[in-house]
C-alpha positions in Angstrom: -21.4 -22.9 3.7 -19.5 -19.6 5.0 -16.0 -19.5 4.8 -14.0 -17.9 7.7 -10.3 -19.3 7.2 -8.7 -20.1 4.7 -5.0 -21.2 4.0 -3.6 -19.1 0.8 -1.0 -21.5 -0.7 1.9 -18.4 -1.6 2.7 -17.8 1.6 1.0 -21.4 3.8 -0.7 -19.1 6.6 -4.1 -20.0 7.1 -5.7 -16.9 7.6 -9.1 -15.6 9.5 -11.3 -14.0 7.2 -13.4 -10.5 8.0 -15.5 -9.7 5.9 -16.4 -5.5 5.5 -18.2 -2.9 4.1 -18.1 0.6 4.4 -20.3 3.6 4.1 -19.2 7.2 3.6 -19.7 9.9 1.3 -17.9 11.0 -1.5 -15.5 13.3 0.2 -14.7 10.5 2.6 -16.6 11.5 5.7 -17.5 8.1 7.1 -21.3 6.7 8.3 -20.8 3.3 9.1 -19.2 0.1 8.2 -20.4 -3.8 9.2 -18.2 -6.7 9.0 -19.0 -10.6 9.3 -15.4 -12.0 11.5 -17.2 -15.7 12.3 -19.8 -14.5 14.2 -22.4 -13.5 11.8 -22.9 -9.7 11.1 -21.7 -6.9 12.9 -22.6 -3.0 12.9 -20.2 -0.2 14.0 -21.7 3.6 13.5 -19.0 6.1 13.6 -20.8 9.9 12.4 -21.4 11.3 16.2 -25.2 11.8 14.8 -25.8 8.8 13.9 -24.3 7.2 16.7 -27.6 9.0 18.7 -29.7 6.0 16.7 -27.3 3.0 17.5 -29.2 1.0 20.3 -31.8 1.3 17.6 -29.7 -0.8 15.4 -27.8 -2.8 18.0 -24.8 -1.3 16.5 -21.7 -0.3 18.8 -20.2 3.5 18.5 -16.7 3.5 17.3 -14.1 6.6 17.0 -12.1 6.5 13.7 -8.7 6.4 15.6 -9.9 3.0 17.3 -11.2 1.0 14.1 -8.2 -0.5 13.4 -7.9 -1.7 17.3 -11.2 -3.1 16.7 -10.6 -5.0 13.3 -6.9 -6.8 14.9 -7.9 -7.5 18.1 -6.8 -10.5 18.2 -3.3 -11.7 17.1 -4.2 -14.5 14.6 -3.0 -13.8 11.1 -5.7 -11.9 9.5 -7.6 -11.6 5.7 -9.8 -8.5 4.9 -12.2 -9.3 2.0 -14.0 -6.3 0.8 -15.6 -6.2 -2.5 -13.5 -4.1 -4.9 -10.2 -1.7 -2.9 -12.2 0.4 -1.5 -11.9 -1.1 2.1 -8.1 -1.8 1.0 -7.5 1.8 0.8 -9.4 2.8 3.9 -7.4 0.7 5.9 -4.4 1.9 4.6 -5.8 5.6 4.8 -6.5 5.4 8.5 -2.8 3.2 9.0 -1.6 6.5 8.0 -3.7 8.9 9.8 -3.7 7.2 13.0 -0.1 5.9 13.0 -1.1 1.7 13.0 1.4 -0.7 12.1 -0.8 -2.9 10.1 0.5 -6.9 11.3 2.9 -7.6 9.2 1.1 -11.4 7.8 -2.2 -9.1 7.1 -3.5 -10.1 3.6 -6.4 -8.5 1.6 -8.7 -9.9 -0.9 -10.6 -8.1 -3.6 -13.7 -10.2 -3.8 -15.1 -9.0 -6.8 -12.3 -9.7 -8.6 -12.2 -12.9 -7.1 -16.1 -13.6 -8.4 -15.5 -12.1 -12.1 -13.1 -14.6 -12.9 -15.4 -17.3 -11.0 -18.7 -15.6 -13.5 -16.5 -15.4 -16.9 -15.5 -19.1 -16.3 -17.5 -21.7 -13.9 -20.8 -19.4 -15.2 -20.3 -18.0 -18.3 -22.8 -15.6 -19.8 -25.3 -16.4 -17.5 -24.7 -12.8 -15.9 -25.9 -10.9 -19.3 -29.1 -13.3 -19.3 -30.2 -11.9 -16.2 -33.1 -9.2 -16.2 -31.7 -5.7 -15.9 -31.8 -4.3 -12.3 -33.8 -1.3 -11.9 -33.1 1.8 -11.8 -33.8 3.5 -8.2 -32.4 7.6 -7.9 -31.7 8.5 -12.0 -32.2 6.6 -14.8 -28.1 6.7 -15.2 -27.9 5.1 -12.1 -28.1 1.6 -12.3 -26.1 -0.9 -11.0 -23.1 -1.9 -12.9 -23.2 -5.8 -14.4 -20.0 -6.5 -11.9 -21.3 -4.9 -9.2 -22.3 -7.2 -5.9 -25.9 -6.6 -6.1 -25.9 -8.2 -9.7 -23.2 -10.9 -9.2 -25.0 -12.8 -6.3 -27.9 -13.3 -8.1 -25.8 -16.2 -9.7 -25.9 -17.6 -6.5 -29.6 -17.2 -5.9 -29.5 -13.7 -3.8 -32.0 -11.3 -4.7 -31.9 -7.6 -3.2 -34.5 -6.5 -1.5 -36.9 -3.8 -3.1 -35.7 -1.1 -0.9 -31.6 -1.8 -1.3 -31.3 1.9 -3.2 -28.7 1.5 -5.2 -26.7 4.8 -5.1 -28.6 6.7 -2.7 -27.5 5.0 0.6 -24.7 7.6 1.3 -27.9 10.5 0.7 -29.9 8.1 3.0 -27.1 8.2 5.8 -26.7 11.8 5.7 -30.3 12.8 5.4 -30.7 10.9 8.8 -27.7 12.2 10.1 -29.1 15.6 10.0 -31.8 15.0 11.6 -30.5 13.4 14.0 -28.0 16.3 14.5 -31.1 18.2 15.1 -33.7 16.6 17.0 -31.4 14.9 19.3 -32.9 11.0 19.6 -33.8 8.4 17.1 -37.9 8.2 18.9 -37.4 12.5 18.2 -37.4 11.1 14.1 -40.2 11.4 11.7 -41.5 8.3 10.3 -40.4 9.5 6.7 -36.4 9.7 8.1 -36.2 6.6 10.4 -37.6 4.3 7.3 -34.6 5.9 5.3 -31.8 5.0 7.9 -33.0 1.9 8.1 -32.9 0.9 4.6 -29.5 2.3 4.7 -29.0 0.0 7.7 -30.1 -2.5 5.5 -28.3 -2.0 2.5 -24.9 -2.6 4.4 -25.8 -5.6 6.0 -27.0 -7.2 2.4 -23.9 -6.2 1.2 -21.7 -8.1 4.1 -23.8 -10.9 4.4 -24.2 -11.6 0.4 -20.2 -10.9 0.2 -19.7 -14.1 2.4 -22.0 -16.4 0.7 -20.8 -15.4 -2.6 -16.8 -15.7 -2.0 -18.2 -19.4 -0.2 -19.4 -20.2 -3.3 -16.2 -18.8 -5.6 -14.1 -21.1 -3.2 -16.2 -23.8 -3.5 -16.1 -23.7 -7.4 -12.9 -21.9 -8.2 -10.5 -20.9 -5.5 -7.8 -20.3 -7.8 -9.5 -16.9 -8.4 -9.4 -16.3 -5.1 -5.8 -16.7 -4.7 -5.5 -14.5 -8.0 -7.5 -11.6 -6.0 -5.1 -11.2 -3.0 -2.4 -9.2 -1.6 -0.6 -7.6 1.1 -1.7 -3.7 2.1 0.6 -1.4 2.8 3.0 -1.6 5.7 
């Protein structure tokens, strides 16, 4: 089951769920983002580098000012889900920025809040039980309990050995470089095409395990659903 509408009871809209992920660095320059609408996964490169490697990828190029164009497209009343605010606030970064008028009915969910209160109640403890995930660029680096990459093994996702937990954004930019400077995606070594795409990979895992997981929540729980969503800013 994949959930792509869903009525939320406060206000009786049913909305159309998309589903996204981004990928930027830590200043906020951004790589990438994917997002699931209904029609299964879908990659959009915006760094002009890497947008050299997106046939590769069968990704489209996108400008930053015309993301928002892209996400309400259509006119139907609409419900991001990211995991955490993160995509919350970059919506309502580039609103600002660009001068959008984000539709009015526009609702946002916070999945993982959504699926803590589905793990604390409808599987309690099982998430401590579970083997620790390893640790893949510092020994401080591992992935949080809460995170996504932990919380969907409750629903029988594994991540793949190459996800690279905290070094995607190093990924993207070390392929971005090179990029810069060779000019082509074929132009790549060996070494720096296998690193952007396990970076490619990493943010489809993330989308596509966001949808089965918040699926499952509904299915089990949807009161902590409703309990993770509001409106963005206007």
């Amino acid at each position: 089951m994949k959930l792509y509408q869903m009525t939320y009871p406060e206000t009786g809209i049913t909305y159309r769920l998309i589903y996204i992920d981004i990928e930027r660095k830590i200043d906020g320059h951004l790589f990438m983002f994917g997002l699931d609408r209904g029609n299964g996964y879908e990659r959009f490169i915006v760094d002009k580098n890497l947008q050299l490697a997106a046939e590769r990828y069968g990704a489209v190029n996108i400008d930053e000012a015309d993301i928002l164009n892209e996400i309400f497209r259509q006119k139907d009343s609409v419900m991001i889900v990211g995991y955490t605010t993160a995509e919350l606030q970059w919506i309502n970064s580039l609103a600002c920025r660009f001068g959008f008028s984000i539709p009015e009915c526009t609702m946002y969910m916070d999945a993982k809040k959504g699926a803590q209160r589905w793990a604390a109640t409808e599987r309690r403890g099982e998430l401590r039980k579970l083997p620790r995930l390893s640790v893949t660029h510092h020994r401080f680096n591992q992935p949080s309990i809460r995170s996504l990459v932990s919380v969907v093994r409750l629903i029988g996702i594994d991540p793949p050995s190459d996800y690279g937990y905290a070094i995607t954004s190093g990924r993207f930019e070390y392929a971005a470089r090179r990029l810069g400077s060779r000019g082509s995606f074929d132009s790549l070594t060996r070494v720096t095409k296998a690193k952007l795409t396990k970076a490619m990979k990493h943010n489809q895992f993330d989308v596509e395990s966001m949808v089965a997981l918040v699926a499952m929540v509904f299915q089990q729980k949807r009161s902590a659903l409703f309990n993770a969503i509001h409106r963005p800013a206007a």
